[in-house]
C-alpha positions as CSV (number, residue, x, y, z in Angstrom):
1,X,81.2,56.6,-26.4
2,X,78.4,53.6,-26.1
3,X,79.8,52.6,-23.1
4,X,80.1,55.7,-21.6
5,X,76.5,56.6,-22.5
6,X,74.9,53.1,-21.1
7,X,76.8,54.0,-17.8
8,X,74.9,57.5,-17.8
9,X,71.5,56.1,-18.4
10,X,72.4,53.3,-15.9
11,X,73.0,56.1,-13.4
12,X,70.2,57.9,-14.5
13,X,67.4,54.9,-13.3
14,X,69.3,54.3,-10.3
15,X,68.9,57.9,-9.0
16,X,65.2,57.7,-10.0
17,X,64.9,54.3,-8.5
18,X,66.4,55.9,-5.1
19,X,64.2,58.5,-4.6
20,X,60.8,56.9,-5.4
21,X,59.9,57.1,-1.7
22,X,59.4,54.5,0.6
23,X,55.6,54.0,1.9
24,X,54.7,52.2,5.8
25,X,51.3,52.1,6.8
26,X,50.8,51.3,10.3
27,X,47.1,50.4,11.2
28,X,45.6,49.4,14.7
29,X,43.0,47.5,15.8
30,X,40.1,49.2,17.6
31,X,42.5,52.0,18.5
32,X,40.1,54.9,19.7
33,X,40.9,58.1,18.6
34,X,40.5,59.8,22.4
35,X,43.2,56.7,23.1
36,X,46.2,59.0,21.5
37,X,48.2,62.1,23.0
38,X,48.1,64.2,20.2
39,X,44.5,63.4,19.7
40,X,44.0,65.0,23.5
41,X,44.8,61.6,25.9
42,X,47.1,62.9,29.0
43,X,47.4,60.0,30.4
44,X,48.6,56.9,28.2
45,X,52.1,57.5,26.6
46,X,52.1,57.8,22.8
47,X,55.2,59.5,22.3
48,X,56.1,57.8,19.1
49,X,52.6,58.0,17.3
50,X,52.6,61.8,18.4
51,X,55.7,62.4,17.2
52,X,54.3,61.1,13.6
53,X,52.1,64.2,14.1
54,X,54.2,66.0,15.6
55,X,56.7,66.1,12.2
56,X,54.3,65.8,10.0
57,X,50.5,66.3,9.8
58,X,47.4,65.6,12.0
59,X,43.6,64.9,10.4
60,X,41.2,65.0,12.9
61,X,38.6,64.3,10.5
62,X,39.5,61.0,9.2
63,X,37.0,58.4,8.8
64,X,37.0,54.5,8.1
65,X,35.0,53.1,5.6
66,X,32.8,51.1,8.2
67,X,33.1,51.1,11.8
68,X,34.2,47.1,12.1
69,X,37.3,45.7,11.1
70,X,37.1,43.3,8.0
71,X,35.1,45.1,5.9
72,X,37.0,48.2,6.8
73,X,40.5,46.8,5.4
74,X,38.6,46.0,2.6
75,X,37.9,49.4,1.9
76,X,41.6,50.7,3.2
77,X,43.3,48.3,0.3
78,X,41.1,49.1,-2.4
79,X,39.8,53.0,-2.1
80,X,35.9,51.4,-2.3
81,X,32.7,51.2,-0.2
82,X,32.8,47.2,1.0
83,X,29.3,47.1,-0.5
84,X,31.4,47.6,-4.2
85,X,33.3,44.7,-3.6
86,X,30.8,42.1,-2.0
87,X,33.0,42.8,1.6
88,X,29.6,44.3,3.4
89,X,28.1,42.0,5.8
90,X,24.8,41.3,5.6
91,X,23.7,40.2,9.2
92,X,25.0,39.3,12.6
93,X,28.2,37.8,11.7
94,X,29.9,41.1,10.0
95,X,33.5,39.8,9.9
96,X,35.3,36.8,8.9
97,X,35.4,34.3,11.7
98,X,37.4,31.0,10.1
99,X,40.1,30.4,8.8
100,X,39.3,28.0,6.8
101,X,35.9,29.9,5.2
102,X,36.0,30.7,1.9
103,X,34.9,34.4,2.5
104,X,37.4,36.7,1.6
105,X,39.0,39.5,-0.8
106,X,37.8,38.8,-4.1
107,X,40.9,38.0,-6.3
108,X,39.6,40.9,-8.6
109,X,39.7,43.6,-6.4
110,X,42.8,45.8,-7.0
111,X,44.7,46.6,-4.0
112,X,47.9,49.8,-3.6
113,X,50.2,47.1,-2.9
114,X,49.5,45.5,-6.7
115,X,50.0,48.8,-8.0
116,X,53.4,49.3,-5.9
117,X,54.5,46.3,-7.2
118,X,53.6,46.9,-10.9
119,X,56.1,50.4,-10.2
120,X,58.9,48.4,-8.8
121,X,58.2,48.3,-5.0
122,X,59.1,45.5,-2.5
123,X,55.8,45.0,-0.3
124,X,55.1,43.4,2.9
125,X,52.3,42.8,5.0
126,X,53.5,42.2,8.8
127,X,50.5,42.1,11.3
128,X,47.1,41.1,11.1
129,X,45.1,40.3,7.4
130,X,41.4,38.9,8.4
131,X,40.7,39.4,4.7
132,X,40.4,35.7,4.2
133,X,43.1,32.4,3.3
134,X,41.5,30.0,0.7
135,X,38.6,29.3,-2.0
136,X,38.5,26.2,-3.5
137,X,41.5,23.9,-1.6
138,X,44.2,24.6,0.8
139,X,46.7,25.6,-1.7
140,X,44.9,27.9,-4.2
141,X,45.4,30.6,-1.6
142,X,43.0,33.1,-3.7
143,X,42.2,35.7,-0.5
144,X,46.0,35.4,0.7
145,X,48.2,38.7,1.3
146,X,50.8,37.0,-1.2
147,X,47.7,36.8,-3.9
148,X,46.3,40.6,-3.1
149,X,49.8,42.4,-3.9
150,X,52.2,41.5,-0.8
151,X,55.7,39.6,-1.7
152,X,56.1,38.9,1.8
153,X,54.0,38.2,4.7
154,X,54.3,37.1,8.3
155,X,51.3,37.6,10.7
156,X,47.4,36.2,11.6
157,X,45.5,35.4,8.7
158,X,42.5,35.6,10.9
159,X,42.0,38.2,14.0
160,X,43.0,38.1,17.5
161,X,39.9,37.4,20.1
162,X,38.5,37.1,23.6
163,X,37.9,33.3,22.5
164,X,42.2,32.8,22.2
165,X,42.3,33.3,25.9
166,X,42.2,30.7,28.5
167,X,39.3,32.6,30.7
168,X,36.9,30.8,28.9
169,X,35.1,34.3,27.5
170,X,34.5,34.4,23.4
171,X,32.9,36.7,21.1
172,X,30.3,34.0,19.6
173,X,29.1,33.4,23.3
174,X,29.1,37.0,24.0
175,X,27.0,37.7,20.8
176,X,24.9,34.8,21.4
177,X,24.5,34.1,25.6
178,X,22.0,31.3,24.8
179,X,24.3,29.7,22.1
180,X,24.6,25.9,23.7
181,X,21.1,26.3,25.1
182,X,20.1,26.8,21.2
183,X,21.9,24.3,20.1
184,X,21.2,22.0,21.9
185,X,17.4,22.7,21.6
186,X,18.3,22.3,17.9
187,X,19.5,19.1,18.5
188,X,17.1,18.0,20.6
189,X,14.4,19.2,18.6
190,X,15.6,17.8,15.4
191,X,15.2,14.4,17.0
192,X,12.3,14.6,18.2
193,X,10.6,15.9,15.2
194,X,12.2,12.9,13.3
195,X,11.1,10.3,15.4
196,X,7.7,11.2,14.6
197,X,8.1,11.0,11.2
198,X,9.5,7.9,11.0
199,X,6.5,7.3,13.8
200,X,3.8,8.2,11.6
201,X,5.6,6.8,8.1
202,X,5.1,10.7,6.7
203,X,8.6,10.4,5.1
204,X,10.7,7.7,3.6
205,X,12.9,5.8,6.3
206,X,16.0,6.8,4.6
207,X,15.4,10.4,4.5
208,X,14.5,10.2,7.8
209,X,17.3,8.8,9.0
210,X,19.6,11.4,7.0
211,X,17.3,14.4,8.5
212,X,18.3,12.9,11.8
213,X,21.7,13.1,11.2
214,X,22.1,16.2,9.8
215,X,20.1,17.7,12.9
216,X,21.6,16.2,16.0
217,X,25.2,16.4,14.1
218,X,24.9,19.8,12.6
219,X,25.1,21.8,16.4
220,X,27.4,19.4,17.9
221,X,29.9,20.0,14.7
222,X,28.9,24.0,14.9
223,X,29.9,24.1,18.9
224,X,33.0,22.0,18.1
225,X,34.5,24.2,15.9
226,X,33.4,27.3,17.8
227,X,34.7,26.3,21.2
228,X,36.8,23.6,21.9
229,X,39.4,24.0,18.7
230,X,38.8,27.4,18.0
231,X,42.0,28.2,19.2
232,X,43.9,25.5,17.6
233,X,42.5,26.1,14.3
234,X,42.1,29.7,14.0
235,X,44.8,31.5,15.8
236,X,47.7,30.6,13.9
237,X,50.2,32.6,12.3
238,X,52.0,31.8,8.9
239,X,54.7,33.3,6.9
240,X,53.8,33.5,3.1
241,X,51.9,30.9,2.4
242,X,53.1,28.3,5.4
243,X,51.4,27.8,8.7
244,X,54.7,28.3,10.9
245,X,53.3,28.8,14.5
246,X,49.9,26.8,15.5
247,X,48.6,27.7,17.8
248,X,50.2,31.9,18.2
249,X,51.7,32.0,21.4
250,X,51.4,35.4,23.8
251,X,53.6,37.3,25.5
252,X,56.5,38.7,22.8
253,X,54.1,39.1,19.2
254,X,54.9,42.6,19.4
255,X,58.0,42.1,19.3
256,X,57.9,39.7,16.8
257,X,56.4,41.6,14.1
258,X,59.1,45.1,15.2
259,X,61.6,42.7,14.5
260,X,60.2,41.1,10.6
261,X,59.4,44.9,10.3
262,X,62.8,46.4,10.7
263,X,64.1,42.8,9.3
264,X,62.0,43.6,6.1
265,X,63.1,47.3,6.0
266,X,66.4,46.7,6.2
267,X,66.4,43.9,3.1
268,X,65.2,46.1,0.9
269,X,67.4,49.4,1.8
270,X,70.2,46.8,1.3
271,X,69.1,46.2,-2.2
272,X,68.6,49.8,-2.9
273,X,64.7,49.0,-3.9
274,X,62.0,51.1,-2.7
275,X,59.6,49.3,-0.2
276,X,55.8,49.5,0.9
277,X,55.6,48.1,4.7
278,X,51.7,47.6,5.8
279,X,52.1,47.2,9.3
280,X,48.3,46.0,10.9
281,X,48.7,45.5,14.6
282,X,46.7,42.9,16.3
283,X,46.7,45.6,19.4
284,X,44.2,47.1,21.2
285,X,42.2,44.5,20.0
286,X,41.3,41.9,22.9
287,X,42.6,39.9,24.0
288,X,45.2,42.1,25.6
289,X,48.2,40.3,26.3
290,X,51.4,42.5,26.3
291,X,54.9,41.8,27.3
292,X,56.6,41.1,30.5
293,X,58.4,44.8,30.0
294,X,54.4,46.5,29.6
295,X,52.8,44.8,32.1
296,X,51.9,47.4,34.6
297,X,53.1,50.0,32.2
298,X,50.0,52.4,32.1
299,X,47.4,54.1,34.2
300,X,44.9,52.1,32.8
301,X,45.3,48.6,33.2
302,X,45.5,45.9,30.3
303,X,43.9,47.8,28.0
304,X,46.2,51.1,28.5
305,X,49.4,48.9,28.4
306,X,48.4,47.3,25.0
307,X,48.2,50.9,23.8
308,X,52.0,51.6,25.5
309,X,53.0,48.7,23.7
310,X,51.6,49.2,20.8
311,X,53.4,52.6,20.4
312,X,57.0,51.6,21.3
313,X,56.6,49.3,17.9
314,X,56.1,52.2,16.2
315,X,58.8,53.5,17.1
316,X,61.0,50.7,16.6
317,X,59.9,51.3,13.0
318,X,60.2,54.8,12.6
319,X,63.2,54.9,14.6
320,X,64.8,51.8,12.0
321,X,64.0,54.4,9.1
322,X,66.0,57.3,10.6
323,X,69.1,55.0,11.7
324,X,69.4,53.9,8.0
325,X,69.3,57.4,7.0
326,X,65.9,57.0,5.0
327,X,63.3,58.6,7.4
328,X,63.4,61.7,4.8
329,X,62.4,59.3,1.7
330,X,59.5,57.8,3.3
331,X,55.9,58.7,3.6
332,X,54.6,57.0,7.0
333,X,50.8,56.9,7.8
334,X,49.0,56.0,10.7
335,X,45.8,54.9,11.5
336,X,43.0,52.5,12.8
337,X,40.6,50.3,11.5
338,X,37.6,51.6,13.4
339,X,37.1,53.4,16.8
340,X,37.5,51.8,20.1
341,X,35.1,49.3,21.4
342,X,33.0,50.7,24.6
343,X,31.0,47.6,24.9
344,X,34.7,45.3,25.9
345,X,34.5,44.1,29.7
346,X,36.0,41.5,31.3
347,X,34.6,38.9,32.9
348,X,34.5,41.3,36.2
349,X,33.1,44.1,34.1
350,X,36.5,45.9,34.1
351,X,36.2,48.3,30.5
352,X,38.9,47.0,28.4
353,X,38.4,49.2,24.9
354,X,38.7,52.1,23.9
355,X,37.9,56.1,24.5
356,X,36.7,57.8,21.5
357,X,36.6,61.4,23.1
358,X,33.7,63.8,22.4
359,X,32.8,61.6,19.5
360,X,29.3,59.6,20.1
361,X,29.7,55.8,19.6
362,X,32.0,53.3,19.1
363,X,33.2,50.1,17.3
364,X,30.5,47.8,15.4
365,X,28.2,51.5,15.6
366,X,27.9,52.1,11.4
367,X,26.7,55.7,11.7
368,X,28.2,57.1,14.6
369,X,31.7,59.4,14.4
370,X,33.1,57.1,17.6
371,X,32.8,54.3,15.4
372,X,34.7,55.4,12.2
373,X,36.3,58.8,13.3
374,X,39.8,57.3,13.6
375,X,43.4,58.5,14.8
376,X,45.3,59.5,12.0
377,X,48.7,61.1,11.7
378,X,51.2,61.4,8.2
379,X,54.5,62.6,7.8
380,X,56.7,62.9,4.6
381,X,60.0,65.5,5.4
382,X,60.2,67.9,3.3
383,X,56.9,67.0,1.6
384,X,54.6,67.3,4.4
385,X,54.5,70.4,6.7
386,X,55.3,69.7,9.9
387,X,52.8,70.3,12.5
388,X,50.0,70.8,10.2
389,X,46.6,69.9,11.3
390,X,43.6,69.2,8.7
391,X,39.8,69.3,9.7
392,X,38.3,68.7,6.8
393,X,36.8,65.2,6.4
394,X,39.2,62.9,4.9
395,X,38.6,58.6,4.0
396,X,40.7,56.0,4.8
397,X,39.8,55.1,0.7
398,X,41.8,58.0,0.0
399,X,45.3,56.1,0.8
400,X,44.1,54.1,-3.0
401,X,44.3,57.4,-4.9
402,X,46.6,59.2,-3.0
403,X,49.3,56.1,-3.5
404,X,48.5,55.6,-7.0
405,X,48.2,59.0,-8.8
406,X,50.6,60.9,-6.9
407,X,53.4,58.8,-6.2
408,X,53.3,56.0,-8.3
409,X,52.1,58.0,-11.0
410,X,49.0,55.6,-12.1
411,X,46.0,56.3,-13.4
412,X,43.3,55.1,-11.6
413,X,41.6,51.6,-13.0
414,X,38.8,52.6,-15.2
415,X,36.8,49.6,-15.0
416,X,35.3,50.0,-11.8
417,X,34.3,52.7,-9.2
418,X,37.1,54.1,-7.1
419,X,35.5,56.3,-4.0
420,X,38.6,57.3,-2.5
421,X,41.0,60.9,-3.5
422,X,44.1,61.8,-4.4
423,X,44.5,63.6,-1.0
424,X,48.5,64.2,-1.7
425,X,48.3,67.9,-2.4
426,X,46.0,68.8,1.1
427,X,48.3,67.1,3.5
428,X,51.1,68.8,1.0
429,X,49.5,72.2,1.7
430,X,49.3,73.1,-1.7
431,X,45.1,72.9,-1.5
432,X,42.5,73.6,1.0
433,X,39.7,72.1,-1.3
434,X,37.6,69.5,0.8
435,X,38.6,66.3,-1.4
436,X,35.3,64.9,-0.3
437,X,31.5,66.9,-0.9
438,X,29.7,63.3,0.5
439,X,30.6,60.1,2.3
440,X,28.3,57.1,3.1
441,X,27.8,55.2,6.3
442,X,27.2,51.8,6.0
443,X,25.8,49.4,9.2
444,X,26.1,45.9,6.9
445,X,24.4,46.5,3.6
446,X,22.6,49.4,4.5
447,X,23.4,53.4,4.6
448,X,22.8,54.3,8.2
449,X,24.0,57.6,7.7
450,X,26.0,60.3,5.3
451,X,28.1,63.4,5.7
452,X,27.9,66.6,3.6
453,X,30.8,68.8,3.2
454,X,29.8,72.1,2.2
455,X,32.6,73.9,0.3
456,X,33.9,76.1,3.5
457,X,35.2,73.0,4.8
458,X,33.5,74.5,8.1
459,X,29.6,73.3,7.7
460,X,29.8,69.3,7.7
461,X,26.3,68.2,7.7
462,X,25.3,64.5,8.8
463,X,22.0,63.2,8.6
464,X,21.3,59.9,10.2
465,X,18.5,57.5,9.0
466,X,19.3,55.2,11.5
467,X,21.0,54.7,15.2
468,X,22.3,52.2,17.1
469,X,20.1,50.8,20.1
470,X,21.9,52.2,22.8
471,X,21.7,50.8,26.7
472,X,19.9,53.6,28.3
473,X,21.9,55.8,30.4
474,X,25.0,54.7,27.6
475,X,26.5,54.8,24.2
476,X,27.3,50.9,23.7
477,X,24.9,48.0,23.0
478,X,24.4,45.0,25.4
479,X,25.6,42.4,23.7
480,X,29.0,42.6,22.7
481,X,28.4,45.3,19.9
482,X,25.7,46.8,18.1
483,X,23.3,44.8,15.5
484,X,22.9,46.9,12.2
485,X,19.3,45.2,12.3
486,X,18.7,46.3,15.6
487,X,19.4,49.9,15.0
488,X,16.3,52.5,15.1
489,X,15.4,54.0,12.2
490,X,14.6,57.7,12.1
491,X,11.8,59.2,9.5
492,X,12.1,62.2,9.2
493,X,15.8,61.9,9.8
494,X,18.3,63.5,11.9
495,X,20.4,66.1,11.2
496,X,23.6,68.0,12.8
497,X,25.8,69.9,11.9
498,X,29.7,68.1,12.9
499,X,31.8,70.3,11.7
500,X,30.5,72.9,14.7
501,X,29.2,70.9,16.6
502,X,31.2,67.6,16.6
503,X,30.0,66.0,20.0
504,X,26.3,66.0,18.1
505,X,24.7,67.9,21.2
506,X,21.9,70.8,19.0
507,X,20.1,69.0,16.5
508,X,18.9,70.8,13.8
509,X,15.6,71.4,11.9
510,X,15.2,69.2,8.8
511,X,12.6,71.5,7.8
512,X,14.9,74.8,8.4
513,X,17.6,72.4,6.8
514,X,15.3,71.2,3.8
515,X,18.3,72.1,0.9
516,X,20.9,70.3,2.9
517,X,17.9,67.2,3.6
518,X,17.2,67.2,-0.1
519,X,21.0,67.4,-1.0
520,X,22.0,64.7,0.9
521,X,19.4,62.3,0.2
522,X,19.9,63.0,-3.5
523,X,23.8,62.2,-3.4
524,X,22.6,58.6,-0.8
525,X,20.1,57.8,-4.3
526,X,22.8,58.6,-6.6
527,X,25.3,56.6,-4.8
528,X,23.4,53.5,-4.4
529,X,22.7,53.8,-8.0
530,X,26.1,53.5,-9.0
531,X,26.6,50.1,-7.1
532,X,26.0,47.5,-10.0
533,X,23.4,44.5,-8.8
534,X,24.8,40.7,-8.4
535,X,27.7,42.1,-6.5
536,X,28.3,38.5,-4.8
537,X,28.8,38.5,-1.4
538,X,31.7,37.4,0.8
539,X,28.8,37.3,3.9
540,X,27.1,34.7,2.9
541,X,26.9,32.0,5.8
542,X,28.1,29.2,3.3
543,X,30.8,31.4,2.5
544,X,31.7,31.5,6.5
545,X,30.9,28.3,6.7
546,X,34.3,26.5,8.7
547,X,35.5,23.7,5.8
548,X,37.4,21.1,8.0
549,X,39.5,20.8,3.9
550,X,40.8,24.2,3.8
551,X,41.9,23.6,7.1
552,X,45.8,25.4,7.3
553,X,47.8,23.0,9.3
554,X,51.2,22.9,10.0
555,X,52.1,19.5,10.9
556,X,48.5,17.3,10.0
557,X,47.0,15.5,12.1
558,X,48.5,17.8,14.9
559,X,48.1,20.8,13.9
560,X,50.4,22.3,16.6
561,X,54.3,23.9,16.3
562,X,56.4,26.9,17.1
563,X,57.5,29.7,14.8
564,X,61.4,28.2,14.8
565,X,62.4,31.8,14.0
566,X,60.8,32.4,17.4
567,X,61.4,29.4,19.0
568,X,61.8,30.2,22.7
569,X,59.2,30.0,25.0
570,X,58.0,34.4,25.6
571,X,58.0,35.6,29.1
């Protein structure tokens, strides 16, 4: 009878265990949302990304929580504003740019995957994490996927960038054109002003001679780890906590991470154990290096074949899930981290990023919709209607909620400030309530703009106190991307109305518009009043400071080896 009993209620959690669904989260980089066939591209094959639509649902109105990449995975993990967490920049340098800073993730953020795993999930991270490596020492690995809720990872700590190519073109140098001349005027200077003192006896020798040091050292150290190893140290690629390739070689990544994908999938359906897979491409990011089988591939060069690429990985996924016979138990989401990048050119001013459509803007733009208006498709059979399309503003912060209160059944924590929503029961179809009424804009630290949803889910309101500094004639900035500090500032401000009129072509009255002004403007106030002060921030230049000791390195004083899972040369 005992026995018989403990064999139900063995069966019993076994059932439930099997049909807790499975969750994969694909996210690209810089993917615009004009870049995608089911967003309204005819030329650039997407077949696998539309079919995700296609079977599923379409929101057209899905926005990232900042329109540049770091800060908006930030927000993605943890269903908050980056400004909550300390992830906001606060100047020029808005994303993490060393692998051996000690910016990063604060340890105390919570993330979905730490709440799959407290339900019983196996979680992986495959792809790209640029949400920082180490504090303190090499091994304490605070910022590291493995310490934010992933049991497994295998991908680039840091980013991929123009400065891991061989053409001699970097995002520092395209940010700052005068950055040896500066240097080296720093340099220069410093000397200079030290051999006076020691000249005119205005300072102890001794502190002299350290001032000396420190200044003609300081930019020689600064170019040397911005140039000539960049590549070495920074573009490496590790699996859990080990440094396995150093530096990442092109040609077959793509392929690498399909195969740890389906590799990971596959594990886990073995073991009968429900999975969350976060897939975060390092494509259409540049540099755009694709396969020998892409090259060619699209009508649009480089950039178009990264996007090709790109796409047959998703499919390589999706298509893993329906040849194990669990497509129908797992909720797949797509997205990207910001819109694509109009100010990308090569060297010979060929455009290399991405199309955001009718939206204004792009990448690095904090206010505008072609900066954080991103591609975004769900399916769950049987769960999700297929076909469905959803206008009404939705936040990448909602993936949080959604995750934890309606499939892992978990409140949410109630010791901080979650911004995202439970958005489960809209892409379900079972509501038509806009699960947002405002959302806030950040350029950096600052609220360049906000959105108000009135309650038709029609009227979408969005009044901008400040624009980016556009070439004339263009919707990019001339250096590389645009400077939150650099932005115009509107007073009164603008106003439009998105939800008709989503290419921002009438602007309207603010004095016609005074209730929706004053509404807005009241929710911006009580919003920054519910960010706490001594929020400490990840931005800080010490904290993106290169250390030469938290330096990951796979075979010291070398620093240099191939992935021996991967161990033959790509083509």
């Amino acid at each position: 009878m005992l026995v018989g009993l403990s064999l139900l209620l063995l069966n019993g959690l076994v059932t439930s265990q099997s049909t807790q669904p499975n969750i994969v989260i694909f996210v690209a980089d810089d993917l615009g949302i004009g870049d995608v066939g089911c967003f309204g591209n005819d030329t650039m094959k997407t077949p696998n990304i539309d079919r995700i639509a296609r079977e599923g649902v379409k929101l057209t109105h899905h926005l990232s929580a900042a329109a540049i990449c770091t800060p908006s995975r930030a927000a993605l993990l943890t269903g908050r504003y980056p400004i909550r967490s300390g992830m906001a920049p606060l100047n020029v340098v808005r994303v993490i740019i060393s692998v051996s800073s000690t910016a990063g993730l604060p340890p105390n953020e919570t993330t979905f995957a730490e709440v799959a795993q407290q339900h019983g999930y196996s979680t992986g991270l495959i792809g790209k994490w640029h949400l920082g490596v180490n504090c303190d020492t090499t091994r304490d690995f605070c910022h590291h996927p493995i310490k934010q809720g992933f049991d497994y990872f295998y991908g680039l700590p840091l980013s991929n960038a123009r400065d891991f190519g061989e053409d001699g073109e970097g995002v520092i140098k395209d940010h700052l054109p005068n950055f040896y001349r500066v240097l080296g005027t720093i340099g220069f200077g410093g000397a200079a002003l030290c051999l006076l003192l020691l000249k005119y006896g205005i300072l102890p020798k001794v502190i002299v001679i350290i001032l000396l040091v420190v200044l003609t050292l300081t930019p020689s150290y600064i170019a040397f780890v911005f140039s000539s190893t960049t590549t070495r140290f920074n573009f490496i690629v590790m699996r859990n906590f080990d440094v396995v390739e150093q530096p990442l070689r092109f040609g077959n990544v793509t392929q690498r991470l399909a195969y740890e994908g389906m590799r990971f999938i596959e594990k886990n359906n073995d073991e009968k154990k429900p999975f969350l897979l976060m897939m975060p491409f390092i494509q259409v990011h540049s540099i755009h290096n694709t396969s020998e089988a892409f090259r060619g591939h699209s009508k649009h060069g480089v950039y178009g074949d990264n996007v090709e690429e790109l796409d047959w990985c998703v499919g390589e996924i999706v298509n893993s899930l329906e040849q194990l016979g669990i497509l129908n138990n797992t909720l797949v989401y797509f997205t990207s981290d910001n819109g694509g990048h109009l100010e990308e050119r090569s060297r010979s001013g060929v455009m290399e990023g991405g199309w955001n459509g009718i939206y204004r803007g792009g990448k690095g733009q904090g206010s505008m919709d072609g900066g954080v208006r991103v591609p975004t498709a769900a399916m769950w059979p049987g769960h999700f209607p297929a076909g469905t399309t959803i206008d009404v503003p939705t936040s990448q912060m909602d993936l949080f909620s959604s995750l934890s209160e309606a499939i892992f059944s978990e409140p949410l924590p109630s010791d901080r400030v979650i911004d995202g929503k439970n958005i489960i029961p809209l892409l379900e179809g079972t509501s038509t309530d806009p699960p947002h009424r405002f959302l806030f804009h950040y350029c950096g630290t600052e609220i360049h703009a906000a959105r108000y949803v009135h309650d038709n889910g029609k009227d979408v309101y969005k009044l901008y106190y400040a624009t980016p500094d556009w070439v004339p004639g263009t919707q990019g900035c001339g250096h590389g991307s645009c400077r939150c500090a650099l932005a115009i500032r509107h007073d009164p401000p603008l106003l439009y109305n998105i939800g008709r009129d989503p290419s921002e072509i009438q602007q309207l009255s603010v004095i016609e518009y005074a209730e929706v002004v004053a509404l807005i403007n009241q929710a911006v106030a009580n919003h920054v009043e519910s960010i706490p002060a001594g929020i400490p921030s990840q931005f800080t230049p010490w904290k993106l400071l290169p250390r030469l000791l938290l330096q990951p390195c796979c075979n010291f004083p070398y620093c240099k080896c191939v992935d021996p899972v991967f161990n033959k040369t790509p083509q």
